[in-house]
N, C-alpha and C positions, 0 to 999 in steps of 0.2 A: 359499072364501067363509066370511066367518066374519058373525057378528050378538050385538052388545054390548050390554048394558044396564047400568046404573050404579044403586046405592044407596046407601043411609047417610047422606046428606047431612041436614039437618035446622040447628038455628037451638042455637046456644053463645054462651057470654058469653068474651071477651076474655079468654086465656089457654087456655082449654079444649080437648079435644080431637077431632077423630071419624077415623074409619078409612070409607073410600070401596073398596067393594069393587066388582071390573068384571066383571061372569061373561058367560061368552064360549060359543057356541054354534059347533057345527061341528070336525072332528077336524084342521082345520091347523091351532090357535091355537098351537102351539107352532112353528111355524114365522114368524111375525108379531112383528115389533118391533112393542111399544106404546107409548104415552104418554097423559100426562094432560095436558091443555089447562081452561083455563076462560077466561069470557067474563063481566063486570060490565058492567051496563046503559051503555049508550052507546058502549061500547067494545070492540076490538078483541079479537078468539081471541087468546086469548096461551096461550104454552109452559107446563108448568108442570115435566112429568118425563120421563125415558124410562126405559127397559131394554129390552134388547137380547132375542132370542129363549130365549135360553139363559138370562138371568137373570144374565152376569155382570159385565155392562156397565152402570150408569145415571149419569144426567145430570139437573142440576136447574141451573131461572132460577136468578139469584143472590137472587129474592125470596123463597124457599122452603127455601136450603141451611141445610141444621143444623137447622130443623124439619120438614120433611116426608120420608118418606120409600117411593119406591116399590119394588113386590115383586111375584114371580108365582107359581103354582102351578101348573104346566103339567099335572101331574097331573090338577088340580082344575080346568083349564080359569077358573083366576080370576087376575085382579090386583088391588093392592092401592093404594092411596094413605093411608098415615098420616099423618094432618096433627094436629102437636101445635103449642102457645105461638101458638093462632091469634089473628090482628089484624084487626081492623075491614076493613081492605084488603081481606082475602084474601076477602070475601064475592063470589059470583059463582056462578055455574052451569057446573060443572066434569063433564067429558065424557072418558069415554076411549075413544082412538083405535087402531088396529090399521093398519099400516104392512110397506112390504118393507124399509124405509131406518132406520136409526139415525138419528133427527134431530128436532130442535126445529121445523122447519120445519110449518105447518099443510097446506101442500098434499102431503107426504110421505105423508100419511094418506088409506086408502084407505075404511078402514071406522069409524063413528061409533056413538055410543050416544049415547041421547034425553038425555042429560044428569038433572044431578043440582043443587038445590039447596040451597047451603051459606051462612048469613047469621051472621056472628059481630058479636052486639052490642055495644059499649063501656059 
């Protein structure tokens, strides 16, 4: 069993940056593939990143690659999402997920944090 909470998120201008940290409770998070997911009003959970338990595996949408980038601290029981060169788009309420599967898929995921959010103005 693990229990996620998300912060950082907060409201940037068009280009800017924030780093979205995931701190995870419970001694198997290192045993857990996680991802980052978000969700924009009207619309659909979408993928956003993964990495694997170990850290040396991840995956990203194609909306995200070359600016975002995630990471974990197994030590520190956290993950990370850096999201730089942010666009209008990307605003949404972005959540990250704990999982037994490597995958983009939203029903992969077992475990959830109250989300976080992220509004980048133009």
């Amino acid at each position: 069993q693990v229990q996620l909470v998300e912060s950082g998120g907060g409201l940037v201008q068009a280009g800017g940056s924030l780093r979205l940290p995931c701190a995870a409770s419970g001694r198997t998070f290192s045993s857990f593939n996680m991802g980052w997911f978000r969700q924009a009003p009207g619309k659909e959970r979408e993928f956003v990143a993964a990495i694997s338990w170990s850290g040396s595996s991840t995956y990203y949408a194609n909306s995200v690659k070359g600016r975002f980038t995630i990471s974990r601290d197994n030590a520190k029981n956290k993950m990370y999402l850096q999201m730089n060169s942010l666009k209008p788009e990307d605003t949404a309420v972005y959540y990250c997920a704990a999982g037994s599967f490597f995958s983009t898929a939203v029903g992969d995921y077992t475990h959830w944090g109250q989300g976080t959010q992220v509004t980048v103005s133009s």
